[in-house]
Backbone as JSON Lines, residues from 0, in Angstrom:
{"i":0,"aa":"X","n":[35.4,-21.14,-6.05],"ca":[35.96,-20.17,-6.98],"c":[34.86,-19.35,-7.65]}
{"i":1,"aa":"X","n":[35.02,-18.36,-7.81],"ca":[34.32,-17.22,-8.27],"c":[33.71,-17.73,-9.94]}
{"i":2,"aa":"X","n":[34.78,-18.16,-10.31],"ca":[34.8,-18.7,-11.94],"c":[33.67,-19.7,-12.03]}
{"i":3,"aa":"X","n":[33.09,-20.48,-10.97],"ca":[31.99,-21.8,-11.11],"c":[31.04,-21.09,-10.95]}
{"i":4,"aa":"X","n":[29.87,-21.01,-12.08],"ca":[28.84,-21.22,-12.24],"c":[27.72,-21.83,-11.17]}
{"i":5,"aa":"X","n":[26.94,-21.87,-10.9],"ca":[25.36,-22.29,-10.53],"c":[24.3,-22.06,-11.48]}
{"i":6,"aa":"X","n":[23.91,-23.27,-11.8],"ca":[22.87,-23.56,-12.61],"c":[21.38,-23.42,-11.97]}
{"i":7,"aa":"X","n":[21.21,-22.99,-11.13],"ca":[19.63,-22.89,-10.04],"c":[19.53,-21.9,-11.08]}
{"i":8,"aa":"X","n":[17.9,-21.61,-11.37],"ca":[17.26,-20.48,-11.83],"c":[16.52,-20.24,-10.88]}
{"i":9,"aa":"X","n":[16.01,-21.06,-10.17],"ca":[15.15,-20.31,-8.78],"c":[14.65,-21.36,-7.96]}
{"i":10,"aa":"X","n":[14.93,-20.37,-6.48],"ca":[15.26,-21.08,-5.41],"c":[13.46,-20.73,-4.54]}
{"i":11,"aa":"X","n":[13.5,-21.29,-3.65],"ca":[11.69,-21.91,-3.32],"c":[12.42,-21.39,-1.48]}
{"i":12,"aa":"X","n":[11.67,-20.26,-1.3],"ca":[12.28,-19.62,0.05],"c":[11.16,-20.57,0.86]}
{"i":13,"aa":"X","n":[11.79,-21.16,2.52],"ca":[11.82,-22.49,2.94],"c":[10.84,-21.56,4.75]}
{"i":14,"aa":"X","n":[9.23,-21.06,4.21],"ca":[8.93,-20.58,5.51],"c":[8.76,-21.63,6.77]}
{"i":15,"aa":"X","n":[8.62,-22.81,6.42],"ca":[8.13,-24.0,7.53],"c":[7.32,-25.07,7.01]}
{"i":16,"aa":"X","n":[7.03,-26.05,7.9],"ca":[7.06,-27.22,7.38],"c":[5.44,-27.05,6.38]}
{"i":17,"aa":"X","n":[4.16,-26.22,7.11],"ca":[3.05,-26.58,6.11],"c":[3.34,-26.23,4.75]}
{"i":18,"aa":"X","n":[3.74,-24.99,4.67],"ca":[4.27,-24.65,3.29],"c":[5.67,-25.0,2.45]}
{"i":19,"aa":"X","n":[6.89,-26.02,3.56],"ca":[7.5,-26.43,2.47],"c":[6.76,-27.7,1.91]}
{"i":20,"aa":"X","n":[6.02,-28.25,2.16],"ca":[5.13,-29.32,1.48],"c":[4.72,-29.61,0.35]}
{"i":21,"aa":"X","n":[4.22,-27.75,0.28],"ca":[3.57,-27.21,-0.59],"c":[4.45,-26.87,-1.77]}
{"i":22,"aa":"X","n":[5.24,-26.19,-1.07],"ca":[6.9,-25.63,-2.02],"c":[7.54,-27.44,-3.07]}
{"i":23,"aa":"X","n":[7.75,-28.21,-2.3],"ca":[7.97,-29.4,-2.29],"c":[7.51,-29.46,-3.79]}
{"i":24,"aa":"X","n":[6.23,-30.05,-3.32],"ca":[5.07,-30.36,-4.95],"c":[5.44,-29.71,-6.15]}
{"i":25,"aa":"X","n":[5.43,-27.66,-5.88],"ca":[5.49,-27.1,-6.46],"c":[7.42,-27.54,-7.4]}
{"i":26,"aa":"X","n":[8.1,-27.74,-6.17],"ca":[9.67,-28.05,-6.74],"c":[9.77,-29.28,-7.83]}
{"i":27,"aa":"X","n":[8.61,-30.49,-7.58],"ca":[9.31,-31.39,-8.72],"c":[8.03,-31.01,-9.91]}
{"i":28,"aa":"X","n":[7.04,-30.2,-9.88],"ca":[6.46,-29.58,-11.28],"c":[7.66,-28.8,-11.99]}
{"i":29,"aa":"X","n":[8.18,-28.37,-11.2],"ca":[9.9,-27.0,-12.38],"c":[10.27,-27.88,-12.56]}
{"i":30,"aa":"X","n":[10.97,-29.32,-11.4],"ca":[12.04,-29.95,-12.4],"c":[11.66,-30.9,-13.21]}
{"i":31,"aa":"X","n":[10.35,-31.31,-13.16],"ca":[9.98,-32.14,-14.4],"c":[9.59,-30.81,-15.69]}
{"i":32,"aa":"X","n":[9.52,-29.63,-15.37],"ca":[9.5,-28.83,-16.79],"c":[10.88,-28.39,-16.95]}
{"i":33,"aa":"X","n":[12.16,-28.81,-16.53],"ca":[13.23,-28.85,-16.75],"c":[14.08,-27.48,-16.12]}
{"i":34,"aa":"X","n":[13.19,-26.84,-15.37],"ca":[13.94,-25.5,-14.79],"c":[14.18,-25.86,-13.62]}
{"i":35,"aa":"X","n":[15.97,-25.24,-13.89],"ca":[16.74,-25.86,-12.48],"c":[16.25,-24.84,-11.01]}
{"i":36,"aa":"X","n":[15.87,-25.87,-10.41],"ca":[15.32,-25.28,-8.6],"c":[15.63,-26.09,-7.66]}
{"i":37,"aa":"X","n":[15.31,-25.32,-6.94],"ca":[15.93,-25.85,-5.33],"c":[15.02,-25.08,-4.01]}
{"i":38,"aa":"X","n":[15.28,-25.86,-3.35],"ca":[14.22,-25.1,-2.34],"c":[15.42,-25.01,-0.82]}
{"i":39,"aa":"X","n":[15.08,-23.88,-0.14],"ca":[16.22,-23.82,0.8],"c":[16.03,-24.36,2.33]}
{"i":40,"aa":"X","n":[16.98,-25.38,2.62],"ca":[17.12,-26.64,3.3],"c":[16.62,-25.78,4.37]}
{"i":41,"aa":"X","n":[16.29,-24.95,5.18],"ca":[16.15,-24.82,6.63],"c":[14.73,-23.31,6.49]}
{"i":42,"aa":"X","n":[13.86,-23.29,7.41],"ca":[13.15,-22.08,7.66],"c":[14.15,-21.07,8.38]}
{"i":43,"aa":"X","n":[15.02,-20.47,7.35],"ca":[15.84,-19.27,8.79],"c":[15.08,-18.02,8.33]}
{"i":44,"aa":"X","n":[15.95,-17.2,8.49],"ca":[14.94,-15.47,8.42],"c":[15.19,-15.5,6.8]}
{"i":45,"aa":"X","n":[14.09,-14.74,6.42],"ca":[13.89,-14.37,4.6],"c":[15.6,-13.6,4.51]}
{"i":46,"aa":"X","n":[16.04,-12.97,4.87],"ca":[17.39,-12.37,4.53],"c":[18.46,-13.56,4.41]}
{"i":47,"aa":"X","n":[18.42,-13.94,5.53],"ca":[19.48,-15.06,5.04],"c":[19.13,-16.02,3.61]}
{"i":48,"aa":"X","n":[17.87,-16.22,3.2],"ca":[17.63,-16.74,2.54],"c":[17.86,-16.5,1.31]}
{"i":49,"aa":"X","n":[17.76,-15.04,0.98],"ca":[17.51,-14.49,-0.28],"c":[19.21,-13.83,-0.04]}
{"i":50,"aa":"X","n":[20.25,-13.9,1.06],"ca":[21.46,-13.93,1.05],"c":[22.1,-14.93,0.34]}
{"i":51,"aa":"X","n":[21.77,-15.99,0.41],"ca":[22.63,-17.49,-0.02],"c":[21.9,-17.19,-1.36]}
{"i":52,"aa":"X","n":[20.43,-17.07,-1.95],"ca":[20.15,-16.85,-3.36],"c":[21.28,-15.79,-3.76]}
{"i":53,"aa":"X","n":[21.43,-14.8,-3.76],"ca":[22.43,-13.81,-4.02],"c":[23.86,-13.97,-4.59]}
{"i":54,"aa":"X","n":[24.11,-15.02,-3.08],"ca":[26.09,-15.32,-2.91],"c":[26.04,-16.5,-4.39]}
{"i":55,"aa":"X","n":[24.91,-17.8,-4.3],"ca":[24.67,-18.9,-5.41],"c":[24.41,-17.9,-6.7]}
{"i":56,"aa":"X","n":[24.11,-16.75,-6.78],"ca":[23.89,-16.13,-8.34],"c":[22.48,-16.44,-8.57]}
{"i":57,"aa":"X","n":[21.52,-17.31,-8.06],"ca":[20.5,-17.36,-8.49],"c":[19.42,-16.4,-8.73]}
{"i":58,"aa":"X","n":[19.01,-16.48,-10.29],"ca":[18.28,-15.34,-10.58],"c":[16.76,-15.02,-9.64]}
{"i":59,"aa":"X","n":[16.21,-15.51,-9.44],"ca":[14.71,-15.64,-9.04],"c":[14.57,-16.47,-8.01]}
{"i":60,"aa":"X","n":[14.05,-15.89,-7.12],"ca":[13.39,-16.55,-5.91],"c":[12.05,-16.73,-5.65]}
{"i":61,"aa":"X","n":[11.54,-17.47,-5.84],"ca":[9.58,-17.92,-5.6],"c":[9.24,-17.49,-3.44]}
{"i":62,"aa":"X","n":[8.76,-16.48,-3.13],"ca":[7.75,-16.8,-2.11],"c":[6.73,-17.35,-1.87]}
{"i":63,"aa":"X","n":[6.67,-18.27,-1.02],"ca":[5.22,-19.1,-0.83],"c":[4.68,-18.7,0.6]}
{"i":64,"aa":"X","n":[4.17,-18.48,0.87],"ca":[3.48,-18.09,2.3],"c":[2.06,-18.69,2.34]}
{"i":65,"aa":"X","n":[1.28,-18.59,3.2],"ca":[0.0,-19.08,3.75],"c":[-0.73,-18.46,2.91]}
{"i":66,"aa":"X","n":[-0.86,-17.18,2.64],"ca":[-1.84,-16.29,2.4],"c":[-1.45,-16.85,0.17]}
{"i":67,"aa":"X","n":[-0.34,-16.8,0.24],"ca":[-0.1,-17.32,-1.08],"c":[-0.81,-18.26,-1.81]}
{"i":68,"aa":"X","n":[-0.5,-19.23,-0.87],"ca":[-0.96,-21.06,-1.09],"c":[-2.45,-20.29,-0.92]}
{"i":69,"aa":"X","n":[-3.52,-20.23,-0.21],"ca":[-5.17,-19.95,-0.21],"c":[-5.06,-19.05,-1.46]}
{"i":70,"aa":"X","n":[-4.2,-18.39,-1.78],"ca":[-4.95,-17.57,-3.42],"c":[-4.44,-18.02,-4.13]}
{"i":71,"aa":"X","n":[-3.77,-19.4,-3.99],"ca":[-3.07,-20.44,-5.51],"c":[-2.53,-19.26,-6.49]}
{"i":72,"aa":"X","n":[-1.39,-18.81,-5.85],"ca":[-0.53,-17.89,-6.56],"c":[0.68,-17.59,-6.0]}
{"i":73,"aa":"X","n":[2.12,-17.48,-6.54],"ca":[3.46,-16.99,-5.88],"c":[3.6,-16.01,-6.03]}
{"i":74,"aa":"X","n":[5.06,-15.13,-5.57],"ca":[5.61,-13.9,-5.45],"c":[6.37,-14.38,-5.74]}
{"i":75,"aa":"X","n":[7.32,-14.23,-7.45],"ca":[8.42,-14.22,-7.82],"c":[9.63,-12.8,-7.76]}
{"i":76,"aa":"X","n":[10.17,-13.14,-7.36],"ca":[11.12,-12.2,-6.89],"c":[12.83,-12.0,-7.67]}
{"i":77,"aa":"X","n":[12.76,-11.13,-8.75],"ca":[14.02,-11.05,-9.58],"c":[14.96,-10.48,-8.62]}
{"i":78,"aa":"X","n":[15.78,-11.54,-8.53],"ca":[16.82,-10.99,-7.57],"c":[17.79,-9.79,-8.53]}
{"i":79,"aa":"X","n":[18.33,-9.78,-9.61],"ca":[18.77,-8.99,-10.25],"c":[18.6,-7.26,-10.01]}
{"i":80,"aa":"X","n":[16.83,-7.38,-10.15],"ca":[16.24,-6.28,-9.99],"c":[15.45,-5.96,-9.54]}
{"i":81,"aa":"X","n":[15.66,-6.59,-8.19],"ca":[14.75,-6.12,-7.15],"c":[13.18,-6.43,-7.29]}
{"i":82,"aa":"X","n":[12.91,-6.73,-8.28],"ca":[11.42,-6.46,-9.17],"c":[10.72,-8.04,-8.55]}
{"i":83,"aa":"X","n":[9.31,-7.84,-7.8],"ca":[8.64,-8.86,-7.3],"c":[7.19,-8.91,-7.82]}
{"i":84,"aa":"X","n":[6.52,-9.71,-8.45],"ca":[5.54,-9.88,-8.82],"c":[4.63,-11.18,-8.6]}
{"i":85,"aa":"X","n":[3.23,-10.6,-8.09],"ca":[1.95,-11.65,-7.84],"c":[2.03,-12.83,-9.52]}
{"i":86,"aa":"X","n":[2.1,-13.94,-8.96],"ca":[1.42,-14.92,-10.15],"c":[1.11,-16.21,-10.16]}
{"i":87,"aa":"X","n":[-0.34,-16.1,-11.01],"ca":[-0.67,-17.26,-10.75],"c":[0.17,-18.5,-10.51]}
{"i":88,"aa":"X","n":[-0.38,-19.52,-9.59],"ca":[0.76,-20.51,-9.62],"c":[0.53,-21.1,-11.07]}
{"i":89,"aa":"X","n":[-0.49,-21.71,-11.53],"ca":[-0.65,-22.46,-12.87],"c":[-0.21,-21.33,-14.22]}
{"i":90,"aa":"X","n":[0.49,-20.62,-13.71],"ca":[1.58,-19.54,-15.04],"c":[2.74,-19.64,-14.65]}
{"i":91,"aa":"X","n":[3.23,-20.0,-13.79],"ca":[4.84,-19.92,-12.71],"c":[5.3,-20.54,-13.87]}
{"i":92,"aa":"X","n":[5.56,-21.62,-14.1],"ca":[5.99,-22.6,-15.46],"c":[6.09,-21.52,-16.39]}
{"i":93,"aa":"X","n":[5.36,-21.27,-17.27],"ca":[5.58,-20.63,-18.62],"c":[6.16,-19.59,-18.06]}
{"i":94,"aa":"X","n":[6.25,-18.47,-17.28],"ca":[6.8,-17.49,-16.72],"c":[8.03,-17.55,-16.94]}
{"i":95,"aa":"X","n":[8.77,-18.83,-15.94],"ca":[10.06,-18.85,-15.86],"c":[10.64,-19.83,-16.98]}
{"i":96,"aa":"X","n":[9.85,-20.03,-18.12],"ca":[10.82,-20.57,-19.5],"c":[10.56,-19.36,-20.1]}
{"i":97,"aa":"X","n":[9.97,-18.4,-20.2],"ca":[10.18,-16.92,-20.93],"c":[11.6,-16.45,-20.74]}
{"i":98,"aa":"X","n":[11.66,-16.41,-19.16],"ca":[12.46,-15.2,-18.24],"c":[13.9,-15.84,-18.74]}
């Protein structure tokens, strides 16, 4: 039903196994700082991915890629508004208890 809610604030897009590892780690640092995440069960194409973020309502989606993980930094991605920004990983936390 349209009427139920989802509580995810942001979902951890799922490129393959070295980097969901990585995603992984990064997933129980949010939920031990209490921001609801999830990381998405399968590597399919980024569209489908950031499709199911969309259809779930979830505000923000984290990219992790290779080139990400070597500069210890994400691409948060406001699904709302389109709006994607470089950040440090050790700010991701305070970031998303602002947002």
């Amino acid at each position: 039903p349209k009427q139920v809610s989802f509580n995810t604030k942001v979902m951890l897009v799922n490129f393959g196994k070295g980097e969901e590892m990585h995603c992984l780690n990064l997933l129980a640092k949010l939920r031990n700082a209490n921001i609801p995440s999830e990381i998405y069960s399968d590597h399919d194409k980024l569209k489908k991915q950031f499709s199911y973020a969309n259809n779930r309502g979830i505000p923000y989606v984290l990219i992790i890629g290779e080139s990400e993980i070597a500069a210890n930094k994400v691409v948060l991605k406001n699904m709302l508004t389109g709006e994607q920004k470089d950040i440090p990983e050790i700010e991701l936390i305070t970031e998303l208890l602002q947002a």
